[in-house]
C-alpha positions as CSV (number, residue, x, y, z in Angstrom):
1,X,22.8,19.9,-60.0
2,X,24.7,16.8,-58.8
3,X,28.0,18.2,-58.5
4,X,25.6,20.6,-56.0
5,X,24.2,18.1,-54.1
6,X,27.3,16.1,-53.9
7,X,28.6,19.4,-52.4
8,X,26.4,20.4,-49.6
9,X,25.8,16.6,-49.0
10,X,29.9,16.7,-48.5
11,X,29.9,19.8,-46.4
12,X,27.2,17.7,-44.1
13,X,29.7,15.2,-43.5
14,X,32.3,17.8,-43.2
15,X,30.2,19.8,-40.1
16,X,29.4,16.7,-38.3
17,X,32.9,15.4,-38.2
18,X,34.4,18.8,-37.0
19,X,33.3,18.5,-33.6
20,X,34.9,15.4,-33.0
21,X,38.4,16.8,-34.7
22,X,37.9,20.0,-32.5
23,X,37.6,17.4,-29.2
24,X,40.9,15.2,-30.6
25,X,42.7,18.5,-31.1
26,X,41.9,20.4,-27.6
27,X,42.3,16.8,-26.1
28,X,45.6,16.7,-28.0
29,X,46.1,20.4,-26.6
30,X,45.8,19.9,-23.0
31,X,47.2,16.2,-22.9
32,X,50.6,17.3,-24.2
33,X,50.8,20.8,-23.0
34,X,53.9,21.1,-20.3
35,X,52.3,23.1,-18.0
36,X,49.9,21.0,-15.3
37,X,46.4,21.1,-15.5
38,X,43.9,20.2,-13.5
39,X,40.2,21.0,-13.0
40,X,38.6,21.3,-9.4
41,X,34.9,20.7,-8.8
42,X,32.4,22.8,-6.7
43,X,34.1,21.0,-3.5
44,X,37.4,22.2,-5.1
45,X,38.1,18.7,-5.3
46,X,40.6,17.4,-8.1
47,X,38.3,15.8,-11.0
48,X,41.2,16.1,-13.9
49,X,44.6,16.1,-14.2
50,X,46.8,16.5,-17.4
51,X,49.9,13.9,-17.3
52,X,52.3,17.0,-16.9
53,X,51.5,16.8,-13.2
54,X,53.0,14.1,-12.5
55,X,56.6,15.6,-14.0
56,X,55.7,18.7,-12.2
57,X,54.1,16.8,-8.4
58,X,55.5,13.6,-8.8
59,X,52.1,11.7,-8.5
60,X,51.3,8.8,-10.6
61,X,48.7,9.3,-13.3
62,X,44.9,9.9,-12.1
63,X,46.7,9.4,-8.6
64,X,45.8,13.5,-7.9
65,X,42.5,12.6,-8.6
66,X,40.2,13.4,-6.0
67,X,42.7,14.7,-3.9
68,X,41.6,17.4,-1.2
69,X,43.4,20.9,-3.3
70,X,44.4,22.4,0.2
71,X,45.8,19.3,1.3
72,X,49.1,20.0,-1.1
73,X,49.2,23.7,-0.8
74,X,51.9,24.9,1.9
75,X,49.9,25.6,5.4
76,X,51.2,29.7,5.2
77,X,50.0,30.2,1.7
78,X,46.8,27.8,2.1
79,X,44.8,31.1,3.6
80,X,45.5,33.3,0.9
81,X,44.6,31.2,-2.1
82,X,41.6,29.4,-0.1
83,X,40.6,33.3,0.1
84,X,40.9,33.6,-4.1
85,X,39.5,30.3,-4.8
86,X,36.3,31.1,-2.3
87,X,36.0,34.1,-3.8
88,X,35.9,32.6,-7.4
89,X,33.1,29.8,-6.5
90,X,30.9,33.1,-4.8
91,X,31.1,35.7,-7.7
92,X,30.8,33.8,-11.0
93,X,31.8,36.8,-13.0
94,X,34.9,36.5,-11.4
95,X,36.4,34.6,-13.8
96,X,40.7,34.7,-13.5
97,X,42.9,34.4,-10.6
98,X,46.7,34.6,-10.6
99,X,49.3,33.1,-7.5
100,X,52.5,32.0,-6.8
101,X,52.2,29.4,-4.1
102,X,54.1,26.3,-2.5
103,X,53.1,22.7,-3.1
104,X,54.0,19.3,-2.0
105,X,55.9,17.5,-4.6
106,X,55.3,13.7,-3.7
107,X,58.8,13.4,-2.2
108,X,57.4,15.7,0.8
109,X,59.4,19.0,-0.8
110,X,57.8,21.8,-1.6
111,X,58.3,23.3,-4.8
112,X,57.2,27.1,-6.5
113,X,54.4,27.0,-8.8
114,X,52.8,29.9,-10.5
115,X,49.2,28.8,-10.8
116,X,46.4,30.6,-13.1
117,X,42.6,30.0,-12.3
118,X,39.8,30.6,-14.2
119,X,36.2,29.7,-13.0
120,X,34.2,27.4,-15.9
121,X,31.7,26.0,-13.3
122,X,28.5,27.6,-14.9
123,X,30.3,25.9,-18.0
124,X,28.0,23.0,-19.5
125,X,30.7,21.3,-20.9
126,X,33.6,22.2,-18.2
127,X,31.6,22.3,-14.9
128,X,34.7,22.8,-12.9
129,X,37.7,25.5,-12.1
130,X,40.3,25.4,-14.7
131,X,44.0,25.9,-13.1
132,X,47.4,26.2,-15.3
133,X,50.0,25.7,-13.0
134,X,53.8,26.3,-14.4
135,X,56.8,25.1,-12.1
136,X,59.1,27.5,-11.0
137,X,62.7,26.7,-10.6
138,X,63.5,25.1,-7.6
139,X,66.6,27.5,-7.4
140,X,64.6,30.6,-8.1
141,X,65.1,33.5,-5.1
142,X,61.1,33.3,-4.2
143,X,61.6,29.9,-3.7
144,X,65.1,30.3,-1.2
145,X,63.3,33.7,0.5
146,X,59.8,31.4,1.2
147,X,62.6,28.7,2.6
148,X,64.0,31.3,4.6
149,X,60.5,32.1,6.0
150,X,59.7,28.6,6.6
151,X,62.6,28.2,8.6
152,X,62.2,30.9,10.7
153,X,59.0,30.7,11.3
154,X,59.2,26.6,12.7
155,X,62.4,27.8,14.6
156,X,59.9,30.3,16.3
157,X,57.1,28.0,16.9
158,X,59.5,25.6,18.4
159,X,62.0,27.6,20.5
160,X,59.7,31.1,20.9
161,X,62.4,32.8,19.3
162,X,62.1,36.6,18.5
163,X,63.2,38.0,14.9
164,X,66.3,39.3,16.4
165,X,67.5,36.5,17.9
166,X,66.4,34.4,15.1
167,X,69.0,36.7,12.9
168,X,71.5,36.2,16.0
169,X,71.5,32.7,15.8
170,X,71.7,32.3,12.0
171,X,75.1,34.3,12.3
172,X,76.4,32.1,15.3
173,X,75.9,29.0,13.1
174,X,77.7,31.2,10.4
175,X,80.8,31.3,12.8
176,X,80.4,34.9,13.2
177,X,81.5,36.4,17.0
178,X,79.6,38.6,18.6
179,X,81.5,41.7,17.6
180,X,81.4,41.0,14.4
181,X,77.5,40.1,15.0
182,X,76.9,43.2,16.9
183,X,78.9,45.3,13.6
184,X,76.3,43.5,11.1
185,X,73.4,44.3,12.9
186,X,74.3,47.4,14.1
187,X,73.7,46.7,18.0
188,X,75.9,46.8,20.8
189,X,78.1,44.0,21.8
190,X,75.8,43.6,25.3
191,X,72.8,43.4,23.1
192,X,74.4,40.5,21.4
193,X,75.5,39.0,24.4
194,X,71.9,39.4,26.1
195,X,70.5,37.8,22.9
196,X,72.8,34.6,23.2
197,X,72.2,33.9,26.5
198,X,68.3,34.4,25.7
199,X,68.9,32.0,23.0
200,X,71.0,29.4,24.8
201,X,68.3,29.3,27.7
202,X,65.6,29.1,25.3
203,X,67.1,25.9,23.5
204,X,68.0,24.6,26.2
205,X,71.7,24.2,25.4
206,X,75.0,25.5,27.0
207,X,77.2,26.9,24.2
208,X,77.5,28.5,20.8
209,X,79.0,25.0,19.1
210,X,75.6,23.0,19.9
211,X,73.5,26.7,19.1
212,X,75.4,26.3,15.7
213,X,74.3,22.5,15.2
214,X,70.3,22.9,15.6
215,X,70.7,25.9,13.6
216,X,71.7,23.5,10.9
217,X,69.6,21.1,11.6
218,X,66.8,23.2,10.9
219,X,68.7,24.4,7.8
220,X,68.8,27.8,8.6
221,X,72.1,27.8,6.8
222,X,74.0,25.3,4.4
């Protein structure tokens, strides 16, 4: 009868110390884990942050805290994953989300993340959006394609550029003539040269040589 009692009095102790092991471990879990994670409140406010986002972002420890989420997320992909996250907050059975997105590293570059959402805020104990976010290589090609778009998309905010002479003037600062333009594109040489004078006008310039330097400027090529 006493080794019984010792027993069950021993599996007491055991049950009310496992929930404090279980917090240690998960805390251990998350804390170490090298993808970021963060948690985003009802606002979609940053309330947690692991310590891998600041090898990932750059940012100091707890400095993400409170941080507004869209205020790091590149303006063209801002829409789409505003759209998701909305989404998740309005439909609680909705519980998972999956992007790829940009965000601003610290240093003011943007880097590739793939980021995995899942909505805990009916959660007692979480209360919050869960979000695993795993870098991406900076060389990867998504990354060097959404350059490409960003690129193209300021030179055409800037200079009302069209797409085709946006693709003109990325040859010219490749040192490509216009036959040899007009042969990759498939166009006449007159289209090329009505495209170049469209594009000289339109940045204000007078020749190919300074068409060639904003070009790079705007790193539309290496």
């Amino acid at each position: 009868i006493a080794e019984l009692e010792a027993s069950e009095t021993q599996g007491i102790r055991l049950k009310e110390q496992l929930p404090g092991r279980q917090e240690d471990f998960f805390r251990a879990l998350v804390e170490n884990c090298p993808d970021g994670i963060v948690i985003l409140g009802s606002e979609l406010e940053v309330i947690y942050e692991n310590p891998s986002i600041s090898r990932i972002l750059g940012y100091e420890s707890g400095e993400f805290i409170g941080k507004d989420t869209f205020g790091v997320i590149h303006p063209e992909d801002m829409p789409r994953v505003a759209r998701r996250l909305t989404k998740m907050i309005q439909n609680p059975d909705d519980t998972g989300s999956h992007a790829q997105c940009r965000v601003r590293h610290k240093d003011g570059t943007w880097r590739v993340v793939d980021a995995v959402a899942n909505n805990l805020l009916n959660n007692p104990t979480v209360k919050g959006i869960i979000v695993v976010i795993h870098k991406i290589s900076r060389h990867s090609r998504d990354e060097r394609a959404w350059a490409e778009e960003a690129a193209a998309s300021a030179m055409a905010k800037e200079y009302h550029l069209t797409e085709s002479e946006y693709r003109v003037l990325t040859l010219i600062a490749e040192g490509k003539s216009n036959p040899q333009i007009a042969e990759q594109l498939v166009v006449s040489p007159s289209t090329v040269r009505f495209h170049v004078t469209s594009i000289l006008r339109k940045l204000r310039i007078t020749n190919r040589t300074e068409a060639a330097a904003i070009a790079v400027r705007h790193h539309l090529v290496d």
